[in-house]
Phi, psi and omega in degrees: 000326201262354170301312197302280133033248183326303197278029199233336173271345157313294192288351163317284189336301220293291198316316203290308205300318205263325170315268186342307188300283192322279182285119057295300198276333184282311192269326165296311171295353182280134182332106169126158167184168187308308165306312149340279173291314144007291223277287162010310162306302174287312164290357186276310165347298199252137187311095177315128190174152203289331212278334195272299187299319178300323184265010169278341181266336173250021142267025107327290178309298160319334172268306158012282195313269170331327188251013171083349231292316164341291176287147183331125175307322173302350181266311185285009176254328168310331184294287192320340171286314190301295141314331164309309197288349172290348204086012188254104139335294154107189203238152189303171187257329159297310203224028175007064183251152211276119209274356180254346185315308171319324197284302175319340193250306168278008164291333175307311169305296169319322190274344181272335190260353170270341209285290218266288191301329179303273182346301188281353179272325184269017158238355159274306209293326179324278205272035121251348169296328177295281122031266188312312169292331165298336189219092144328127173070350176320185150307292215289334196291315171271344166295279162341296197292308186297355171273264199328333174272341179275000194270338202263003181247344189284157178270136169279038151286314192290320155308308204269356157273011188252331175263338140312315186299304242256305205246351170280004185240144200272004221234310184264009169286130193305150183061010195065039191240117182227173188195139186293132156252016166262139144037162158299346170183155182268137203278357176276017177265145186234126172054033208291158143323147176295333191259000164275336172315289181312265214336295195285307168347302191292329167298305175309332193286305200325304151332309213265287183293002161279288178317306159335318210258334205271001185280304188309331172314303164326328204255327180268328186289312193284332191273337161285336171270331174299321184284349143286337159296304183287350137337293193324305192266028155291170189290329186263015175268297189324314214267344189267340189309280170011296215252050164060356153331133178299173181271322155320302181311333188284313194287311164335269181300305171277351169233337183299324183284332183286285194344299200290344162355290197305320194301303183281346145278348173311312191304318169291307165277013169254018187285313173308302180313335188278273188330320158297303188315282173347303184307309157316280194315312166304331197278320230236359157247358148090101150242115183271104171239195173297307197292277184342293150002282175284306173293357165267354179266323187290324177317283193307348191042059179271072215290334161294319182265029177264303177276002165286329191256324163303317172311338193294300165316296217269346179304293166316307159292325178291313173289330162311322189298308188296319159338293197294333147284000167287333245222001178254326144314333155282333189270334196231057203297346164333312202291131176268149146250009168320163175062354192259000000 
């Protein structure tokens, strides 16, 4: 295990290397760049004319120059490694701000609200996948499922502009149940209680972390039922039947720790879909998080603060992957990883 391990934090580096080069190179080849809009800013400014077009071009050459822009892409993603391996970011190309300075406060917000979104999908979808699978073909088992496949066919823009329309005007929500939909709190509380702070956070959050969450339901709920049918019908669920175990206990105890196998690789690969989800969800409830964050650095062609929030990303997926193979040992200490 701890060989396995080793060589698995080894291949972080490696893994990060290959991301990174890839969107480096994806976001740098894209139409368009940070001088470009610059010149753009500057002739909209200024009176049209050649002396004005002339010094617009040469601070343009000159911001080139500064930010390396000038230069071959593989020398400008070694200059950006280079900084990376210091701990530097770099700094914005508009307001020359310091980029982890920006990050910190919203990576907290993004990570609380995926945080938040993981918890409700696996605490709804487990015990309907469970559920479903204990009692097959039921009413209740095709009814769940075909709602779940239809919340999971919908675009969350669309949810999340249907639920603003529904719950955001207190005079017209149904049953008179609203919810803010801006931002994370409200700015007009001055000095609030820690428990009216949670109360109102949680009033922000819920949409937003609703949307996040209602696509994953299908996917966690139906890989939880399958992986419990096929549990069931092994010998040795026949054999705890058998021996007069209550059925809760069979299902519980005994089929449930094999089941979840699937669930915790789902748990990994569903961290990109949430961190997409998240972006939608942050422009369209004004959440200033990582997703805001990052679509407003692609507006702007802030070509540092693209790759600082994908690194952040591929940081996070990777270490969910490595989680998960811990967590297949915990759930299973049988499983060896010698030789791997």
């Amino acid at each position: 295990m701890k060989t396995y391990l080793l060589k698995r934090l080894l291949l972080l580096p490696v893994t990060l290397f290959g991301i990174t080069l890839i969107a480096f190179l994806v976001i740098h080849l894209a139409p368009g760049d940070p001088a470009s809009l610059k010149r753009r800013g500057m002739m909209e400014g200024r009176k049209a004319g050649v002396e004005s077009a002339r010094g617009s071009e040469d601070a343009i050459v000159k911001f080139r120059k500064a930010h390396h822009l000038d230069r071959p892409l593989l020398v400008q993603y070694g200059l950006w490694v280079s900084r990376l391996a210091r701990g530097d970011l770099g700094r914005t190309f508009q307001s020359d701000k310091d980029i982890w300075q920006e990050i910190k406060p919203r990576l907290w917000i993004t990570v609380w609200l995926e945080i938040a979104a993981f918890l409700l999908v696996f605490a709804v979808a487990i015990p309907l996948g469970i559920y479903s699978a204990w009692r097959p073909e039921t009413f209740f088992d095709r009814a769940s499922s075909l709602l779940l496949f239809v919340l999971y066919s919908l675009p969350s823009f669309w949810v999340a502009t249907m639920l603003i329309i529904a719950f955001g005007n207190p005079e017209k929500a149904p049953f008179g149940i609203s919810f803010p939909v801006a931002g994370l709190r409200d700015d007009r509380l001055v000095n609030p209680g820690t428990w009216l702070l949670v109360k109102d956070v949680a009033l922000h959050a819920f949409l937003p972390v609703l949307c996040i969450a209602y696509g994953s339901l299908a996917v966690v709920s139906r890989y939880m039922r399958a992986g419990m049918l096929e549990v069931i019908r092994q010998d040795y669920i026949r054999t705890a039947r058998a021996k007069g175990l209550p059925e809760s206990r069979v299902v519980l105890k005994h089929a449930l720790r094999n089941a979840l196998f699937p669930i915790i690789t789902l748990a990994a690969s569903l961290l990109p879909l949430v961190v997409a989800g998240s972006i939608i969800v942050e422009s369209i409830f004004s959440i200033h998080g990582m997703g805001w964050y990052a679509l407003d650095a692609i507006h702007n062609r802030e070509y540092d603060v693209i790759m600082a929030t994908l690194l952040m990303a591929a940081v996070l997926e990777l270490l969910a992957i490595l989680a998960a193979d811990i967590l297949y040992a915990v759930v299973d200490p049988r499983i060896s990883y010698e030789g791997a």
